[in-house]
C-alpha positions, 0 to 999 in steps of 0.5 A, a space after each residue: 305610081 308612088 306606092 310602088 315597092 321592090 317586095 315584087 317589083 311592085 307591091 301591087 302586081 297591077 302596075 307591073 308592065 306584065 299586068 297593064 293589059 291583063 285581068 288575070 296574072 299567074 304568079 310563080 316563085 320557089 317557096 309559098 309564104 310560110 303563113 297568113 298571119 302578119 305578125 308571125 314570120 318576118 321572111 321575104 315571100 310570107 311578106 311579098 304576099 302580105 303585101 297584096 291582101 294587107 297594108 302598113 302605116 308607110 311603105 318604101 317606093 321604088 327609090 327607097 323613098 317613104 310614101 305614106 300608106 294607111 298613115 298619110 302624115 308622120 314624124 317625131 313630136 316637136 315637143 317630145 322627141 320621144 313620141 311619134 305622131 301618125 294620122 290615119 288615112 280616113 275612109 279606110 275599109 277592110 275586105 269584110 266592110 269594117 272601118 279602119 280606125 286607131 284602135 286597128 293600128 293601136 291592137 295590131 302594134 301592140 301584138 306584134 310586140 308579144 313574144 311569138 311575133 317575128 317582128 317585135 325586135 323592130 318594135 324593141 324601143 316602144 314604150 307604149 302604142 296609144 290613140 289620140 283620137 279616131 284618126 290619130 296614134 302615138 308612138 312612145 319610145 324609151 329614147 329618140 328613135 330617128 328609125 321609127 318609121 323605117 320599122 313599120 314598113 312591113 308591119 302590117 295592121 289587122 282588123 281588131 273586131 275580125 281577129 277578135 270574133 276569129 281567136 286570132 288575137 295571139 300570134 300564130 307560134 309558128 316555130 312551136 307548129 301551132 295552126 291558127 285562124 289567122 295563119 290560113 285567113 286573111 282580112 286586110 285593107 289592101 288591094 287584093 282579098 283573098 279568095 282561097 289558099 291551098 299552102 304550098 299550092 295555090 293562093 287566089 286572090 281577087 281585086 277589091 272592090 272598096 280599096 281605098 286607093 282604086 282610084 288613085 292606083 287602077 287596078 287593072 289586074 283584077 285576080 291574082 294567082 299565086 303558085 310556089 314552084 320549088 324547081 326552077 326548071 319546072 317554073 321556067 318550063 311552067 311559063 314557056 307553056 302558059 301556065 304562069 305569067 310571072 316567075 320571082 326567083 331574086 329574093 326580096 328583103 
């Protein structure tokens, strides 16, 4: 599978060798992901569970390579080395059935830019994030930037209409304590929805059913049960006994 990334040994937890035949997999590491909203930490677990509800422009596979994602086509303008041209893939749905489209992709780049998001740095050289259509965006930097896309590979597209009805258009001020919509709620495009989420307990998350990619990446593993376990004893003991499938104790990047 191309999409594959090292975020959890895979991105999609139904392609690991431990899901092949399961319906349901228990997933346990040290630390819960810190919040829901995509935008607010730039940290390894918030990211790994990030990575099952929402989707990126591009994605790294296993190798490292790029492998397209929300985006199927980009690359440096040939006339302007300044801009980046990305076409979106076509056909896209978010959990709750709105349409994927640029102005998703325009809003999302555009908040991670502000100042409570952990990701603007990645975001520093853009000038200007437009559309060029339904299907297409351009990326405006201050200078060439060969790096581009390596800086979306975690940058997450949230649906504008949801963050809008919800008051989650501003980034979650983690740091300051703010708690916010968007930081116990999610609504991505990605392979998994969620269906609960207890903070440093439990996160349920359920197959979706209009994932764009179902037929190219079955979804074998149709519910996904992740639980933080901070000793790793405890976790250890936890998958002797049934209790969870899937212990992650190596941090990801």
């Amino acid at each position: 599978m191309k999409k594959t990334t090292a975020l959890l040994s895979a991105a999609l937890l139904a392609t690991t060798t431990l899901g092949a035949s399961a319906e349901t997999i228990k997933w346990a590491r040290a630390g819960d992901a810190l919040t829901l909203d995509p935008h607010a930490q730039n940290e390894g677990p918030t990211s790994a569970l990030a990575h099952q509800i929402m989707e990126t422009l591009v994605i790294r596979d296993m190798t490292g390579a790029m492998q397209p994602s929300l985006a199927t086509e980009w690359g440096p303008s040939a006339d302007n080395p300044n801009i980046w041209n990305f076409k979106l893939r076509e056909g896209v749905k978010f959990h709750d059935g709105a349409e994927f489209d640029s102005e998703d992709v325009v809003f999302s780049l555009n908040r991670a830019m502000t100042p409570d998001s952990d990701y603007k740095e990645l975001l520093a050289s853009v000038k200007e994030v437009r559309a060029n259509g339904k299907y297409m965006i351009e990326i405006e930097t201050d200078g060439p930037n060969p790096i581009m896309a390596n800086n979306l590979t975690n940058m997450f597209i949230m649906d504008k209409g949801w963050a809008e009805a919800n008051n989650a258009v501003k980034v979650q001020d983690y740091e300051g304590g703010e708690d916010t919509f968007a930081a116990k709620n999610a609504n991505g495009t990605g392979p998994y929805k969620l269906v609960s989420r207890e903070p440093d307990v439990k996160t349920v998350m359920e197959a979706f059913d209009g994932y764009w990619g179902a037929d190219e990446f079955p979804l074998e593993v149709t519910r996904i049960e992740y639980t933080p376990i901070q000793n790793a004893a405890t976790r250890v003991a936890a998958m002797l006994s049934g209790e969870v499938d899937f212990i992650q104790d190596v941090p990801v990047q």
